[in-house]
mmCIF file as Biopython writes it, N, C-alpha, C and O atoms, coordinates in Angstrom:
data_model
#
loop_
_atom_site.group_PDB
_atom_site.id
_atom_site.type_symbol
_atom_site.label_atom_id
_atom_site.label_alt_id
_atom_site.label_comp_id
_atom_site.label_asym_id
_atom_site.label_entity_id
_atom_site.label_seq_id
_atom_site.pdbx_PDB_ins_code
_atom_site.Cartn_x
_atom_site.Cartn_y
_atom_site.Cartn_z
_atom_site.occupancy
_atom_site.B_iso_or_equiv
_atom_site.auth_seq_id
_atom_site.auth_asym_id
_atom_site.pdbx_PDB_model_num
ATOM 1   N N  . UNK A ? 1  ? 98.900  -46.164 -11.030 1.0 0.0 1  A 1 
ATOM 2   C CA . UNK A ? 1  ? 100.014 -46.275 -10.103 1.0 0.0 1  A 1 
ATOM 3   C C  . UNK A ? 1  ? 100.549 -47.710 -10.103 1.0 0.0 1  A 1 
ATOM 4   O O  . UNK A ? 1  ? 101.010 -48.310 -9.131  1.0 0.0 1  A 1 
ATOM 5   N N  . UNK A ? 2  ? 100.393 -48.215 -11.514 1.0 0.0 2  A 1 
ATOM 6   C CA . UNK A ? 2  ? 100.998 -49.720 -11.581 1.0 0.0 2  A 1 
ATOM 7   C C  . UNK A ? 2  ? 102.334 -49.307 -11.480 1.0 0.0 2  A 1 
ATOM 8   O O  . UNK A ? 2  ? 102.719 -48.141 -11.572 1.0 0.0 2  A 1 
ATOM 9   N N  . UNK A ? 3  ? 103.201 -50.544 -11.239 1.0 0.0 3  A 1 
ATOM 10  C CA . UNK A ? 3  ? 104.863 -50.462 -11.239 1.0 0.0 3  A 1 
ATOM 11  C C  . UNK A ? 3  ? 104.763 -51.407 -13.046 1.0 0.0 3  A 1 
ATOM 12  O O  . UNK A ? 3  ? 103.953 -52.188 -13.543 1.0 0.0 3  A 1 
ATOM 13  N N  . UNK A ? 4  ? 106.287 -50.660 -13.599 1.0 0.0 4  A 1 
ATOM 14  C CA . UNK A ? 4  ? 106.581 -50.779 -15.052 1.0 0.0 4  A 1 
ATOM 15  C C  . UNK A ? 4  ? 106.743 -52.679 -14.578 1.0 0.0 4  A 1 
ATOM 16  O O  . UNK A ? 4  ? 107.463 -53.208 -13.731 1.0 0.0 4  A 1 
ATOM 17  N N  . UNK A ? 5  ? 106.009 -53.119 -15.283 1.0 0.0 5  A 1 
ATOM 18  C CA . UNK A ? 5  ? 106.285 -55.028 -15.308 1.0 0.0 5  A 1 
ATOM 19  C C  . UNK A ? 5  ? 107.145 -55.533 -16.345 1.0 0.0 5  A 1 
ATOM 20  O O  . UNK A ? 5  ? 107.699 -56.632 -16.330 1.0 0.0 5  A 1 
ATOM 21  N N  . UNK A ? 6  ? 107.233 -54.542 -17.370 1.0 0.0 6  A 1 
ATOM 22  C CA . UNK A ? 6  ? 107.873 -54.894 -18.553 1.0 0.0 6  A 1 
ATOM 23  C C  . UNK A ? 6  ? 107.298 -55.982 -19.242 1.0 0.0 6  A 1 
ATOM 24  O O  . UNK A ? 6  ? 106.167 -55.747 -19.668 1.0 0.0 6  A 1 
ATOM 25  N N  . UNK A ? 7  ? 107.864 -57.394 -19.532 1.0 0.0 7  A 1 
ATOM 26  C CA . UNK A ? 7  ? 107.180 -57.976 -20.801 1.0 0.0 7  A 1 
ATOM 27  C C  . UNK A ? 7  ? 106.152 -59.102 -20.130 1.0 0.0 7  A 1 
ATOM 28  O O  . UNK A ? 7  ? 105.349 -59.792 -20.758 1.0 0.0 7  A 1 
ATOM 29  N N  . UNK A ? 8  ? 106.372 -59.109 -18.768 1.0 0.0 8  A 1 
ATOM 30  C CA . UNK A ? 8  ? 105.204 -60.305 -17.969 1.0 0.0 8  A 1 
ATOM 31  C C  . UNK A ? 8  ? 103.837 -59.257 -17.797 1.0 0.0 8  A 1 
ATOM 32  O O  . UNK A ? 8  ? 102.688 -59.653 -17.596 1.0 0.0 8  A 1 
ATOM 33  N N  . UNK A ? 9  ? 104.336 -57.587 -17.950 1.0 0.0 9  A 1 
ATOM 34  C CA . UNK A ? 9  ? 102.421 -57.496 -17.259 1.0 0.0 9  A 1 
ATOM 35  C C  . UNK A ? 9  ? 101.109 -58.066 -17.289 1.0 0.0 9  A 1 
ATOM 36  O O  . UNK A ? 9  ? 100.153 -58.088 -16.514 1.0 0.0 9  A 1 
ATOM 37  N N  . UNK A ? 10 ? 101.411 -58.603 -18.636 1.0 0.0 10 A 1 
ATOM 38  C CA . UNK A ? 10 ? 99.637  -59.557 -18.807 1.0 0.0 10 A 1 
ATOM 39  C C  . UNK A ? 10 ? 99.846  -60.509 -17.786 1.0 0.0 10 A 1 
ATOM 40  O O  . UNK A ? 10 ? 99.025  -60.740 -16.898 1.0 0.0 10 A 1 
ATOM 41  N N  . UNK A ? 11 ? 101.463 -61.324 -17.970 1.0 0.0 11 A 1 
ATOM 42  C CA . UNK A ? 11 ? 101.355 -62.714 -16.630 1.0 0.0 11 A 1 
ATOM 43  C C  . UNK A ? 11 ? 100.552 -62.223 -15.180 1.0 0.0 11 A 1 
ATOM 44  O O  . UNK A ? 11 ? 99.522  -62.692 -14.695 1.0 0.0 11 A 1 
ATOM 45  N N  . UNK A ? 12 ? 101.604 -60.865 -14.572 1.0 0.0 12 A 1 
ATOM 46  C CA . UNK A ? 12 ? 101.042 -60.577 -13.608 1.0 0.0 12 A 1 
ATOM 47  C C  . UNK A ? 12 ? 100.172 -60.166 -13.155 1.0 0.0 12 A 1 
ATOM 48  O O  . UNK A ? 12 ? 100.025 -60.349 -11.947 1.0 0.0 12 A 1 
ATOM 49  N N  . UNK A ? 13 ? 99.067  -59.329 -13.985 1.0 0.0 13 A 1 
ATOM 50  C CA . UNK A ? 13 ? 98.169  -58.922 -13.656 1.0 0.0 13 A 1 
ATOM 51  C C  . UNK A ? 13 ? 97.280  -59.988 -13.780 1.0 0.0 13 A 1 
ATOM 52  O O  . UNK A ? 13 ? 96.297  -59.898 -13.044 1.0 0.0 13 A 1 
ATOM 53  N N  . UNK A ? 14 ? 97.341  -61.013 -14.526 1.0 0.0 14 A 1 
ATOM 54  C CA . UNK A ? 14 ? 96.278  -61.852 -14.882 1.0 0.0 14 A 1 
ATOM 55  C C  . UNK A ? 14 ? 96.325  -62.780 -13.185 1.0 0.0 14 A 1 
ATOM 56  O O  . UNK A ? 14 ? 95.310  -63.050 -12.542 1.0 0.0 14 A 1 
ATOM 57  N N  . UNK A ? 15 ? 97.653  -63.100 -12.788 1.0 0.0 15 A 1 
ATOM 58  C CA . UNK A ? 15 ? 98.062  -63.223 -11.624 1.0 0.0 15 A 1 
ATOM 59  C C  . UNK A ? 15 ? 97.455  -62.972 -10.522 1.0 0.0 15 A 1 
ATOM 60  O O  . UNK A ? 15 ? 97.137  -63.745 -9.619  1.0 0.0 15 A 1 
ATOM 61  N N  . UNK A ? 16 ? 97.323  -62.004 -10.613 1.0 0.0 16 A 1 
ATOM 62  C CA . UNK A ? 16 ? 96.546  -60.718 -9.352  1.0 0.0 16 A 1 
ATOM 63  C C  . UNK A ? 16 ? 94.893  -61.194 -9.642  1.0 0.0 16 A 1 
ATOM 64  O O  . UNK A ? 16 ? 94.168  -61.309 -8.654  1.0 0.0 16 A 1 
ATOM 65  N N  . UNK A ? 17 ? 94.415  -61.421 -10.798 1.0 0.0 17 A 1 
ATOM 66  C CA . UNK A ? 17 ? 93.203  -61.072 -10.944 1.0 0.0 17 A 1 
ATOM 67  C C  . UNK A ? 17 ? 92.850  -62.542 -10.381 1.0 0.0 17 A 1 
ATOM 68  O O  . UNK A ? 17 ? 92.043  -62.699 -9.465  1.0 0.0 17 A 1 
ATOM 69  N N  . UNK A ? 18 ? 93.281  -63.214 -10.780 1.0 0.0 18 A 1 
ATOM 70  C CA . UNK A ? 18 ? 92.999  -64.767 -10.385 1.0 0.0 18 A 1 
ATOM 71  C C  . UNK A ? 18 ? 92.775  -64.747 -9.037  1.0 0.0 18 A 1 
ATOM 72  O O  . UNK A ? 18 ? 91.711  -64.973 -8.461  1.0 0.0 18 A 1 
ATOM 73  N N  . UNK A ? 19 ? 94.041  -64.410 -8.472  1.0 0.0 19 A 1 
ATOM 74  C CA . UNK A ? 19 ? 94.260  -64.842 -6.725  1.0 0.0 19 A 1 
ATOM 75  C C  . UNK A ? 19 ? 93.156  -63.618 -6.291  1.0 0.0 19 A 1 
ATOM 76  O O  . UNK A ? 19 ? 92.844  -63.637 -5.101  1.0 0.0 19 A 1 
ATOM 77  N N  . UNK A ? 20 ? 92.667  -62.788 -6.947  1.0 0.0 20 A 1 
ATOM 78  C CA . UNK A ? 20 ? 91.751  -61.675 -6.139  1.0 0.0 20 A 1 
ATOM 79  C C  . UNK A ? 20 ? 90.153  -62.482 -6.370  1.0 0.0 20 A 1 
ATOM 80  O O  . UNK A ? 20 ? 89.223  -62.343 -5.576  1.0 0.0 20 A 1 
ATOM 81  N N  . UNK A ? 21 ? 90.101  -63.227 -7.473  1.0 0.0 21 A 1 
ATOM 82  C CA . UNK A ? 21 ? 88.591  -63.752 -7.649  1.0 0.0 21 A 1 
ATOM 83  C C  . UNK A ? 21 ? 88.524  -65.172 -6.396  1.0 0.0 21 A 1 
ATOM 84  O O  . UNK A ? 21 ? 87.670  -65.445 -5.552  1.0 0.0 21 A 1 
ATOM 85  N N  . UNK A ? 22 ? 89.775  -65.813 -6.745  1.0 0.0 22 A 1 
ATOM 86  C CA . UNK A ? 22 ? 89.249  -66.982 -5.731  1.0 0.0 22 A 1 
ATOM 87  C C  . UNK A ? 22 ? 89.280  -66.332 -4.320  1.0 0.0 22 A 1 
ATOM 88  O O  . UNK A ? 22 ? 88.255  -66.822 -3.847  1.0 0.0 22 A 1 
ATOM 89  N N  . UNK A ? 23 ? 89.749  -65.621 -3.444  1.0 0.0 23 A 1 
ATOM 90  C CA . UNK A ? 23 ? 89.782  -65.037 -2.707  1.0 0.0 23 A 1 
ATOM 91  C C  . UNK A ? 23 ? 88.597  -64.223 -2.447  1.0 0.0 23 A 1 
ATOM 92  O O  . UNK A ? 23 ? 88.116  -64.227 -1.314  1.0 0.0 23 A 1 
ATOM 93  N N  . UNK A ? 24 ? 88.066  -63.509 -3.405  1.0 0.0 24 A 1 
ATOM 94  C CA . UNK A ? 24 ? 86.401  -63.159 -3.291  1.0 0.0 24 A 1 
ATOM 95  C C  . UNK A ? 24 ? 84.950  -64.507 -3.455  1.0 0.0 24 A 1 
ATOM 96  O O  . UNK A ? 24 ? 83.732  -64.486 -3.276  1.0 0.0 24 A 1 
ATOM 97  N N  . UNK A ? 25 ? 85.786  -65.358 -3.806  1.0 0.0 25 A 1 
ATOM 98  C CA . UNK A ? 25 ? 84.900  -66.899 -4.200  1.0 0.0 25 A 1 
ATOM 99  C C  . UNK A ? 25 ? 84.706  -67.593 -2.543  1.0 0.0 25 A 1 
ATOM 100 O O  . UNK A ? 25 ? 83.717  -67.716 -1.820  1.0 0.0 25 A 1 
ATOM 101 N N  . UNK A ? 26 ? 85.993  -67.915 -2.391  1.0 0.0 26 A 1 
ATOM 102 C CA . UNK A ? 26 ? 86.399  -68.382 -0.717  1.0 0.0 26 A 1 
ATOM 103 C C  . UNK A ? 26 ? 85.528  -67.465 -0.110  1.0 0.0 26 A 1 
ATOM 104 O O  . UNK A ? 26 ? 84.400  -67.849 0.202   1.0 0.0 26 A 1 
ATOM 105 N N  . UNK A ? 27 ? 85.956  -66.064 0.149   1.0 0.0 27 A 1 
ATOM 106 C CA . UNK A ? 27 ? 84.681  -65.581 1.275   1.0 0.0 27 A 1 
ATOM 107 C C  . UNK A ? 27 ? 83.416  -65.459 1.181   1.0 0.0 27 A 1 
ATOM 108 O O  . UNK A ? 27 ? 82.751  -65.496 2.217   1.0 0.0 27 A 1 
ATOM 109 N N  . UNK A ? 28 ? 82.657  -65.249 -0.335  1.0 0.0 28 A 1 
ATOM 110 C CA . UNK A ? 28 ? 81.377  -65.386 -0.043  1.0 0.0 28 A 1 
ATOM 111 C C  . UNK A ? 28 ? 80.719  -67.065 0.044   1.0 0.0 28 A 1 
ATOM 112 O O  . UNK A ? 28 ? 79.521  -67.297 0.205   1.0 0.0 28 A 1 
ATOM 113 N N  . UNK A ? 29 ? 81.605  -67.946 -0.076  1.0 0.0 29 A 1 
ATOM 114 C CA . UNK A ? 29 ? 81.320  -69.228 -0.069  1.0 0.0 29 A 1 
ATOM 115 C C  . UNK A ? 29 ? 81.240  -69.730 1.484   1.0 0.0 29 A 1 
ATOM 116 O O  . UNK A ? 29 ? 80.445  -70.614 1.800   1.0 0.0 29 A 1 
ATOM 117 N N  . UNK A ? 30 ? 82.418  -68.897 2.768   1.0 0.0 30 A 1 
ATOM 118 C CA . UNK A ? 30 ? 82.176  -68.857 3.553   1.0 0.0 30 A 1 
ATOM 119 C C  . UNK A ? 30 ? 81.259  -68.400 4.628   1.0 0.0 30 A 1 
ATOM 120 O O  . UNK A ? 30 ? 80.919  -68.869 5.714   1.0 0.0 30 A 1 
ATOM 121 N N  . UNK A ? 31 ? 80.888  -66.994 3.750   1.0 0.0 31 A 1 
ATOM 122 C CA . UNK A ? 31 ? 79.427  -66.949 3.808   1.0 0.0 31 A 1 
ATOM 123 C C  . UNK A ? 31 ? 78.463  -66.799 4.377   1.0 0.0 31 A 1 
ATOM 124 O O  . UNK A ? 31 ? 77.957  -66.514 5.462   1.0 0.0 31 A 1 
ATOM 125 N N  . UNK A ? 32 ? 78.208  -67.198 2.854   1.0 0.0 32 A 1 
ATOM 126 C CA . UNK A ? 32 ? 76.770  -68.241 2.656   1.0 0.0 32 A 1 
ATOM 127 C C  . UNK A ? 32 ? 77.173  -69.564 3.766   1.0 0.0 32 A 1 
ATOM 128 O O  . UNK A ? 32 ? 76.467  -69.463 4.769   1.0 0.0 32 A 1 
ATOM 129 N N  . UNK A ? 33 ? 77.798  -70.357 3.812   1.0 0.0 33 A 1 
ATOM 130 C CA . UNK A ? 33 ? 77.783  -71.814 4.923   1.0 0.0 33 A 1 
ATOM 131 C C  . UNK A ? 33 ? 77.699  -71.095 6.704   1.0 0.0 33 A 1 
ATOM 132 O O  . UNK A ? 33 ? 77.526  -71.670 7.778   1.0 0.0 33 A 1 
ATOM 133 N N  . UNK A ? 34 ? 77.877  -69.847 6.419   1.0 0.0 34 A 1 
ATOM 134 C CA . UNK A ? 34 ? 77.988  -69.346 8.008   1.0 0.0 34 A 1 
ATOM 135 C C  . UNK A ? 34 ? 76.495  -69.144 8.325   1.0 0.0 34 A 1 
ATOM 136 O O  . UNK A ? 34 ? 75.903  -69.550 9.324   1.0 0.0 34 A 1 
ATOM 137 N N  . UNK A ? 35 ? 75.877  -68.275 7.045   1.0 0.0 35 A 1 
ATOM 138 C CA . UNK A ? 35 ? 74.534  -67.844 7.119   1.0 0.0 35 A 1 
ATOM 139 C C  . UNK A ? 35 ? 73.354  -69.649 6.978   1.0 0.0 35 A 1 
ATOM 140 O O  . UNK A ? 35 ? 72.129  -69.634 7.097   1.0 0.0 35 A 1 
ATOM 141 N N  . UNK A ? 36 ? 73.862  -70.433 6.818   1.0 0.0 36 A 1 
ATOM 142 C CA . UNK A ? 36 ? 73.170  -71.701 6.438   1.0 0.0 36 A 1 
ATOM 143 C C  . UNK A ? 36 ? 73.236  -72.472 8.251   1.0 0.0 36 A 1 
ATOM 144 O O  . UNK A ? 36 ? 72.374  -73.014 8.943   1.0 0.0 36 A 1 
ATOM 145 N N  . UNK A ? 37 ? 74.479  -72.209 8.441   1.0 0.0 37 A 1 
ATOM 146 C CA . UNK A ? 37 ? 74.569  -73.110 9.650   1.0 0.0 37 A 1 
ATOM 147 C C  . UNK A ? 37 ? 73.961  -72.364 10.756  1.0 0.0 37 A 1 
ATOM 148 O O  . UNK A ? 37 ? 73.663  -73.000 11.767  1.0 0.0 37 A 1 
ATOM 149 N N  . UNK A ? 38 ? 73.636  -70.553 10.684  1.0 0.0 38 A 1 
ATOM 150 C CA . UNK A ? 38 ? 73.337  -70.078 11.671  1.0 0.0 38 A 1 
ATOM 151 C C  . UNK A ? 38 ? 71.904  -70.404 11.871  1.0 0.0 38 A 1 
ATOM 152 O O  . UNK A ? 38 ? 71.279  -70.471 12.929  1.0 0.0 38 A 1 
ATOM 153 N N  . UNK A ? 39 ? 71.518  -70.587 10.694  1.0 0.0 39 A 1 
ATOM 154 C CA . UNK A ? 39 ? 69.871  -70.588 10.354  1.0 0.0 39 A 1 
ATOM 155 C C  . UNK A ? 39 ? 69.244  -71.948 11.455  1.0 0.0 39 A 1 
ATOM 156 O O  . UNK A ? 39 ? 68.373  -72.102 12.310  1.0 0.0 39 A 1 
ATOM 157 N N  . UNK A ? 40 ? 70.788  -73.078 10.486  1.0 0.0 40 A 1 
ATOM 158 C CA . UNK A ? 40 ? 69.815  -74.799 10.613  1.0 0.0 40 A 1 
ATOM 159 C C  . UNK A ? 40 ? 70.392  -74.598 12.765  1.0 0.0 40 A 1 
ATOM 160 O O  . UNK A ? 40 ? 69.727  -75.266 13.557  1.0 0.0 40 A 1 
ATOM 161 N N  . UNK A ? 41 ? 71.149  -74.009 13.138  1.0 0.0 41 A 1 
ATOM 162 C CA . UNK A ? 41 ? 71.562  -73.993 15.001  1.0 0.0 41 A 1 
ATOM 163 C C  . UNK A ? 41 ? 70.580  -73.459 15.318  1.0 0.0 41 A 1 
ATOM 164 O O  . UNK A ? 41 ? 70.089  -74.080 16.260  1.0 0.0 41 A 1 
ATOM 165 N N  . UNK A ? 42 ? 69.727  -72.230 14.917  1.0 0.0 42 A 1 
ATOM 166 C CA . UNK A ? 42 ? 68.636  -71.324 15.534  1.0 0.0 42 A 1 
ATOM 167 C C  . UNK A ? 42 ? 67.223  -72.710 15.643  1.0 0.0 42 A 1 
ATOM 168 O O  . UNK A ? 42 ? 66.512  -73.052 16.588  1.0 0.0 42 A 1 
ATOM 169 N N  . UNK A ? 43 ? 67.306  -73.183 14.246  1.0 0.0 43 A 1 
ATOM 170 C CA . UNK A ? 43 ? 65.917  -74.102 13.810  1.0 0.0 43 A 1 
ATOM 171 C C  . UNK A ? 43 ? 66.064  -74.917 15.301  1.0 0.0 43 A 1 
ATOM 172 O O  . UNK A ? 43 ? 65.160  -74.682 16.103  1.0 0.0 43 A 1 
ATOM 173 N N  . UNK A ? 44 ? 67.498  -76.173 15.875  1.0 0.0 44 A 1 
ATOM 174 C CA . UNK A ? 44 ? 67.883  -76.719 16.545  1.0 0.0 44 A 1 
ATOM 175 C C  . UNK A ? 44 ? 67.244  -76.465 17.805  1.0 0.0 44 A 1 
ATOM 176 O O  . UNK A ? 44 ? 66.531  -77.071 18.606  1.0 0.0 44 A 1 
ATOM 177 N N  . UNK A ? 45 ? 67.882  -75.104 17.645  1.0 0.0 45 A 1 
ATOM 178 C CA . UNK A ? 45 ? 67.701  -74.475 19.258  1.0 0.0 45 A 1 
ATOM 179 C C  . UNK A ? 45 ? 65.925  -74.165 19.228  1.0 0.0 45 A 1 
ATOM 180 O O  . UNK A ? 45 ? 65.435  -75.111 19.846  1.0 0.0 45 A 1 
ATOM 181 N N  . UNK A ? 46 ? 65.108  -73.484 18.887  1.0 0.0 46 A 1 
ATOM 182 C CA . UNK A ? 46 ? 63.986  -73.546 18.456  1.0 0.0 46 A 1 
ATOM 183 C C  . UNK A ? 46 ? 63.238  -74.720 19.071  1.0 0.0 46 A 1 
ATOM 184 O O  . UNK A ? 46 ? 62.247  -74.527 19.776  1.0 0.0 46 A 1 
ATOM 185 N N  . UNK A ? 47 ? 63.656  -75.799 18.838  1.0 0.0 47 A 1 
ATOM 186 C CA . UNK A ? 47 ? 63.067  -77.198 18.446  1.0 0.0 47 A 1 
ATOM 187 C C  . UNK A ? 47 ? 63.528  -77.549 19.728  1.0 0.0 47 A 1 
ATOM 188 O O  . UNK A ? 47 ? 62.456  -77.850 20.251  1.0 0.0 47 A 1 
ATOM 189 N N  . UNK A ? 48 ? 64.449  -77.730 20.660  1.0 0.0 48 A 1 
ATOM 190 C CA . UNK A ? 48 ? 64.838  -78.185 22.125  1.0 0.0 48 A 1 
ATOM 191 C C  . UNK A ? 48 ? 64.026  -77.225 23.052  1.0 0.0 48 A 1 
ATOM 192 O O  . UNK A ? 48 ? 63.413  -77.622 24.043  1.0 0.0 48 A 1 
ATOM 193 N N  . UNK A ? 49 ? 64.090  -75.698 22.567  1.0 0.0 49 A 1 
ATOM 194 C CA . UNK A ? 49 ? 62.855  -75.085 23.557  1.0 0.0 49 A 1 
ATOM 195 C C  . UNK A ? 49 ? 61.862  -75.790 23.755  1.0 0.0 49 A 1 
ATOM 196 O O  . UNK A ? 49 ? 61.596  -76.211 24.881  1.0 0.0 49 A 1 
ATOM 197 N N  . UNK A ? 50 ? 61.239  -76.011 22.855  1.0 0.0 50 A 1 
ATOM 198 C CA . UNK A ? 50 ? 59.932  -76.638 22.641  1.0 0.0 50 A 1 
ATOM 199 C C  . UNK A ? 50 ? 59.822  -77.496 23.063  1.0 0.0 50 A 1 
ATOM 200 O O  . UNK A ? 50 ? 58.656  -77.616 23.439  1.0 0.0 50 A 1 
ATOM 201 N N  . UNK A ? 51 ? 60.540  -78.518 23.332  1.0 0.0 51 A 1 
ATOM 202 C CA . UNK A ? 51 ? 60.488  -80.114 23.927  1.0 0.0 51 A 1 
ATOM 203 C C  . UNK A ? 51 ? 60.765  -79.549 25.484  1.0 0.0 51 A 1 
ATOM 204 O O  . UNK A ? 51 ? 59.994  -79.827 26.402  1.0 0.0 51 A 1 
ATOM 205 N N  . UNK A ? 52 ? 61.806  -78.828 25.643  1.0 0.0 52 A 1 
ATOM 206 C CA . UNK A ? 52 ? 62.098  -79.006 27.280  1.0 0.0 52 A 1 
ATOM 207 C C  . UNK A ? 52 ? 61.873  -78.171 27.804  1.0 0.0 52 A 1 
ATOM 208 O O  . UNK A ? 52 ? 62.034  -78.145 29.024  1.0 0.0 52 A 1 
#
């Protein structure tokens, strides 16, 4: 169900494929830093129980 591109289809699709990988790159990069920071706030919090 592509639309006819005529003589760019390689441009555009290659187009599409690009902006779809960094776009899958960006979110699991976001992540992973969400799952890192939730970890090192829990360790934080953890560690102030303990003292106070």
């Amino acid at each position: 169900m592509m639309p006819d591109l005529g003589r760019y289809a390689v441009e555009v699709t290659l187009a599409y494929a690009v902006s779809l990988a960094l776009l899958a790159t960006l979110v699991g990069w976001v992540w992973l830093r969400g799952r890192r920071v939730r970890r090192a706030l829990a360790d934080i919090e953890a560690r102030a129980g303990r003292k106070g």
